[in-house]
TORPA-263922 format. One record per residue (C-alpha): x, y, z. Coordinates in steps of 0.25 Angstrom, whole numbers, padded with zeros to 4 digits, always signed. Layout:
XYZ...
***
This chain:
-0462+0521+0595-0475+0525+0593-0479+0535+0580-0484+0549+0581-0498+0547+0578-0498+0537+0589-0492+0546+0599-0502+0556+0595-0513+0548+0596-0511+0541+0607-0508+0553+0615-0520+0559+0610-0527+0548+0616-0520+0547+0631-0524+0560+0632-0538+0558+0629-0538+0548+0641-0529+0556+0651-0538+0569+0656-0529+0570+0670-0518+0564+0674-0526+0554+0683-0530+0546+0670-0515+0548+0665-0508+0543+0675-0519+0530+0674-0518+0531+0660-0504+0529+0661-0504+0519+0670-0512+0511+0661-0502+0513+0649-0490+0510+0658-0499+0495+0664-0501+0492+0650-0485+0493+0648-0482+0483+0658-0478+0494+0671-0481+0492+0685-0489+0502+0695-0482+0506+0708-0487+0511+0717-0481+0521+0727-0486+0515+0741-0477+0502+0736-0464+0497+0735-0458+0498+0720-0453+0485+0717-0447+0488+0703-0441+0477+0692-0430+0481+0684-0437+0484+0671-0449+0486+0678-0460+0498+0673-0469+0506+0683-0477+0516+0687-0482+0523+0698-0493+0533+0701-0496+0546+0709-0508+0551+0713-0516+0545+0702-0511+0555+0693-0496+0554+0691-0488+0541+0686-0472+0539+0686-0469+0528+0677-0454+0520+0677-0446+0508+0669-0435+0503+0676-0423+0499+0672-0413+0488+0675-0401+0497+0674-0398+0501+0690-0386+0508+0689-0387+0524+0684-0401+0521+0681-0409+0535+0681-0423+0539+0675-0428+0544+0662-0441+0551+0667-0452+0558+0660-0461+0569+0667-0475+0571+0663-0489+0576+0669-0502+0570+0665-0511+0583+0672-0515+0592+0663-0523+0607+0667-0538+0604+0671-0550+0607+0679-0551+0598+0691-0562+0595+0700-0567+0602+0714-0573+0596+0724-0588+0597+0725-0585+0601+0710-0601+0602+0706-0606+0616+0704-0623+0616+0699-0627+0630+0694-0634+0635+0682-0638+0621+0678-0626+0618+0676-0617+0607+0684-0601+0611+0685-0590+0606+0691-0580+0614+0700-0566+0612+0695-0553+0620+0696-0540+0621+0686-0529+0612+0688-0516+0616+0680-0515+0629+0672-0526+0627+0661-0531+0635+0650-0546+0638+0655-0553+0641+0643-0549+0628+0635-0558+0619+0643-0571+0628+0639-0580+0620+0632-0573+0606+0632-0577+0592+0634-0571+0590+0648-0574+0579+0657-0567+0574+0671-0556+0563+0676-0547+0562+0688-0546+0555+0700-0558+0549+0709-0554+0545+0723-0565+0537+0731-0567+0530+0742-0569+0513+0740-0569+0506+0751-0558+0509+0761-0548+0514+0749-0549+0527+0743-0548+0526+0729-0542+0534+0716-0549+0532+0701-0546+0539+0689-0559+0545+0682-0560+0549+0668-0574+0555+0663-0572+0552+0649-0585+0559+0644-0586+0575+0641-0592+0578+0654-0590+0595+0656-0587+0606+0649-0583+0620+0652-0591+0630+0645-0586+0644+0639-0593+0656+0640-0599+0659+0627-0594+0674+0621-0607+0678+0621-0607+0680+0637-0593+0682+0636-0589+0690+0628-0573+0691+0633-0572+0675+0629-0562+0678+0618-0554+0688+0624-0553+0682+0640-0549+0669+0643-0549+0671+0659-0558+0660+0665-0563+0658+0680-0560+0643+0681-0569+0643+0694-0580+0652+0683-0577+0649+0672-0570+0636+0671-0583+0625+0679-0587+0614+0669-0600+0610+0667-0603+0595+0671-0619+0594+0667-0633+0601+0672-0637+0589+0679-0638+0593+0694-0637+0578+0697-0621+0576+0692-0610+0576+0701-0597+0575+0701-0598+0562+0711-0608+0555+0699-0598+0558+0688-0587+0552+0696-0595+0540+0701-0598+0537+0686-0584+0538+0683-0579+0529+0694-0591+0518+0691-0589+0518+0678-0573+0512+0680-0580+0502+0686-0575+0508+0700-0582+0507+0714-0580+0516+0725-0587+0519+0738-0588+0535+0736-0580+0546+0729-0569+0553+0737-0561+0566+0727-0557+0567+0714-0548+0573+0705-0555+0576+0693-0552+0585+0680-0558+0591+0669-0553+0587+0655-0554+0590+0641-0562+0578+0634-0557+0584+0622-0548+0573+0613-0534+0577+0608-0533+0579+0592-0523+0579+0582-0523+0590+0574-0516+0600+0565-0515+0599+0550-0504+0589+0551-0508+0583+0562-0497+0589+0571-0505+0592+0583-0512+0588+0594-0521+0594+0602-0528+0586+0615-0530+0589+0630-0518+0588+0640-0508+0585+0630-0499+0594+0640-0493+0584+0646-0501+0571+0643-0493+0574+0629-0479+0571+0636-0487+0561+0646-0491+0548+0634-0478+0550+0626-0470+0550+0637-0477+0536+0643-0478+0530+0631-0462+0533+0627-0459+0528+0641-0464+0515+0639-0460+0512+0626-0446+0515+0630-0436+0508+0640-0423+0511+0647-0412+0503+0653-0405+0516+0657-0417+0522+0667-0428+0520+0673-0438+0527+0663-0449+0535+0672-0463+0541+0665-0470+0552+0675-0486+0558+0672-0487+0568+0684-0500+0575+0689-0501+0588+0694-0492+0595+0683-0501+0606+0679-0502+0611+0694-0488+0610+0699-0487+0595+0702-0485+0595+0717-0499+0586+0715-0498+0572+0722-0488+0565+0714-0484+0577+0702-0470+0580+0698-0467+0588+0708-0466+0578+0719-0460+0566+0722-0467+0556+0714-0456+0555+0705-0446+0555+0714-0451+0546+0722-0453+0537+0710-0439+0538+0704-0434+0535+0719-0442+0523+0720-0437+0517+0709-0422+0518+0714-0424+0514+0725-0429+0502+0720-0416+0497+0711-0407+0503+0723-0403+0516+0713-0398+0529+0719-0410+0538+0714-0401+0552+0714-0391+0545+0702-0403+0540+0696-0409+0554+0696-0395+0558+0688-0397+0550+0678-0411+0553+0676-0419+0564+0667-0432+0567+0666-0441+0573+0655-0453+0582+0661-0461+0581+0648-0472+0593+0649-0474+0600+0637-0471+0615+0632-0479+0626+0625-0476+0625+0611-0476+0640+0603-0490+0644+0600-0495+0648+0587-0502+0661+0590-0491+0665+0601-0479+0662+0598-0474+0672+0608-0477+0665+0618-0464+0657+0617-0448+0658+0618-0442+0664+0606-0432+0654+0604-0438+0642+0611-0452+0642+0604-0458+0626+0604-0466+0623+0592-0475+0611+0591-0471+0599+0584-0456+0602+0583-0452+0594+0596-0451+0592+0611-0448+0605+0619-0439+0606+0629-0445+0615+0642-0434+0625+0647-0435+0633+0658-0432+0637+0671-0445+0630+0674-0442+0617+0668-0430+0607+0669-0424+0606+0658-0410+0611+0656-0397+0611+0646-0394+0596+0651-0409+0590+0652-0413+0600+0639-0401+0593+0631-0403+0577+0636-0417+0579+0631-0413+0585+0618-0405+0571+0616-0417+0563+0618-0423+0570+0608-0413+0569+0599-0414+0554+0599-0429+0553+0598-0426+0561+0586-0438+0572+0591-0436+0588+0589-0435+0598+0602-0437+0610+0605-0435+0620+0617-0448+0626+0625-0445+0640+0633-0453+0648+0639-0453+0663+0637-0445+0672+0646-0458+0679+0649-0467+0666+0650-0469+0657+0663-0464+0642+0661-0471+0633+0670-0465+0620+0677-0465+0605+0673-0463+0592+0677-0449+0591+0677-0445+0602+0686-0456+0596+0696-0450+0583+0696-0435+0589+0697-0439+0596+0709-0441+0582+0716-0432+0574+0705-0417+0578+0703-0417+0576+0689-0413+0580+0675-0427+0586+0668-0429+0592+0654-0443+0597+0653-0450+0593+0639-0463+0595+0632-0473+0592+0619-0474+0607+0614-0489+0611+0615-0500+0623+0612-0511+0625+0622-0503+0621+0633-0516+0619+0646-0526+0619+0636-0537+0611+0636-0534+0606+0622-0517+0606+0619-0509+0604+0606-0495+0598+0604-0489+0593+0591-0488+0577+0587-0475+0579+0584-0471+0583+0599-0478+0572+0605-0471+0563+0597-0459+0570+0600-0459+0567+0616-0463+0553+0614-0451+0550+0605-0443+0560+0614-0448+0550+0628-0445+0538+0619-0431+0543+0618-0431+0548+0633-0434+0537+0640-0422+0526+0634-0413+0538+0638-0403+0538+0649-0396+0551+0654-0386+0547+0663-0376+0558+0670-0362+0555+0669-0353+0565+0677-0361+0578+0671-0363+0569+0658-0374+0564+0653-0375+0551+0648-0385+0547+0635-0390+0532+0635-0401+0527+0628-0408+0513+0629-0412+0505+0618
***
């Protein structure tokens, strides 16, 4: 088991390599090669050993991992949920704009972001390039890693309202500055990018690109108990939960990690939670060792781990009475008519973290307050599943800079390490505990 500082850091650092959920899902992927799995590959027939570990990816952007098992009898699936978009600026077509002196790029909000965080920051571009080579069209994954644009504020002399409004025009207000040079383009930038992989191509077909904060993540606080980094929500439940998943095994389930795209806008995107990626995954894999996929499904549960607001110093107000989350005290259970935890899933979660030995707490919305949806209850509309929805608690949530407690993260990754050698199996209305060692 790995120690705190190292989760720490080494989240700290996939972060700083993960603008978008392109480079996670390749990021990923690289981890999951380097510890001995198998890309499949959906236009294929899944040939799966006993034991086997693989993966598969959607859309570039998505990747549902899986370690088999050789126990076929009321085998089911431990599952963890997660999502590696965060909320951005994406990149328009014909995105160039040249006034002023001044070379912008056209770009609107993806997911519910908080405008005025990305004024002045270092902010550059990654994504997805699809060109033409050849007879094939072709997908790469681009990461700009230099400070490239920024997004300037209005300085209070020529507005004077700056500290009292904070309503922003992202079509106004919102455009990031690129250069002054009339000859840059959007086509040159990517063409260096693409070239400088070492990748030939015969012309540049569309893209999805995103803006990101170049910003590195800190630890900070006078102990040390913080961390404060860019798209920690949900890139901090997305690298404990890979790295506990393989470190762990189970003769009991087949162990499944998911990193969807598309969360922060619903995910009915090509391959987000709520499709049949997932589903058609799990049924795969049944199909190939001759299991009933609905018993399976029975003695399954999954962990949509997403994380929840924790109570904020300077508005306390702003959460449930009795149910207020304080950083660095432990996991938080999501409850809510929104989300899909309930008595049952809310308690067999609870015993996981019991025997991790981490402390919980319990995240509830206000009365008054709007509670938003999540992975789990996406999944559970295609997957007939049990669900407990789970989170690191955190400040600052869609900002462009975010904070959680150290202690937290450690939390979920000792939590996962204890999830994932745990089966759960129904027994006439019962439930079953078994844990593999």
């Amino acid at each position: 088991m790995k120690k705190m500082d190292e989760v720490s850091n080494d989240l700290i650092n996939f972060i700083d390599g993960t603008p978008n959920a392109y480079s996670c899902a390749e990021n990923i992927k690289a981890m999951l090669i380097a510890d001995g799995f198998e890309e499949l590959f959906e236009n294929e027939a899944w040939k799966l050993n006993l034991h086997g570990k693989y993966f598969v990816i959607k859309n570039d952007s998505s990747i549902i991992a899986f370690k088999m098992t050789s126990k076929l009898g009321d085998v089911g699936f431990n599952i963890v949920a997660t999502h590696g978009d965060s909320p951005s600026f994406k990149l328009k077509p014909n995105a160039e704009i040249y006034e002023n002196g001044y070379l912008k790029l056209n770009v609107y909000g993806y997911g519910g972001m908080i405008n005025h965080t990305w004024l002045d920051r270092p902010l550059s571009l990654a994504g997805r390039v699809v060109v033409y080579d050849g007879e094939f069209i072709r997908s790469h994954i681009i990461n700009i890693k230099r400070d490239l644009l920024f997004i300037p504020s209005q300085a209070i002399h020529i507005n004077s309202d700056v500290n009292d409004v904070n309503k922003m025009n992202k079509q106004v207000d919102m455009i990031p500055v690129l250069s002054q040079s009339k000859d840059a383009s959007i086509e040159k930038l990517i063409t260096q990018a693409l070239k400088e992989k070492g990748l030939s191509f015969d012309r540049i077909g569309n893209y999805d690109l995103h803006l990101y904060n170049r910003d590195k993540g800190k630890i900070i606080g006078l102990e040390n108990e913080f961390i404060m980094s860019p798209r920690l929500d949900d890139l901090a439940c997305v690298y404990p939960s890979v790295v506990s998943f393989m470190e762990t095994s189970n003769e009991n389930s087949i162990t499944v990690f998911c990193a969807f795209n598309g969360e922060e806008i619903g995910s009915m995107n090509f391959g987000g939670a709520d499709t049949n990626f997932l589903l058609n995954t799990l049924k795969r894999i049944t199909d190939s060792k001759k299991i009933a996929l609905e018993t399976a499904l029975s003695n399954s549960f999954l962990v949509s781990a997403d994380n929840a607001h924790a109570v904020h110093p300077n508005a306390s107000s702003k959460s449930d009475p009795t149910n207020k989350v304080i950083m660095n005290k432990g996991i938080a259970i999501k409850m809510h008519d929104n989300y899909t935890t309930n008595a049952m899933t809310a308690t067999l979660f609870e015993d996981i973290c019991k025997y991790a030995g981490v402390p919980l707490q319990t995240f509830v919305c206000r009365s008054d307050m709007r509670c938003g949806a999540t992975l789990g209850g996406l999944s559970a509309t295609h997957v007939d599943i049990k669900s407990v929805d789970v989170g690191i608690p955190q400040l600052s949530m869609h900002s462009l800079y975010e904070t959680i407690g150290r202690e937290d993260l450690y939390s979920i990754y000792k939590a996962m390490l204890e999830f994932f050698p745990t089966t759960y199996q129904e027994e006439k209305g019962k439930v079953r505990r078994i844990r593999y060692r």
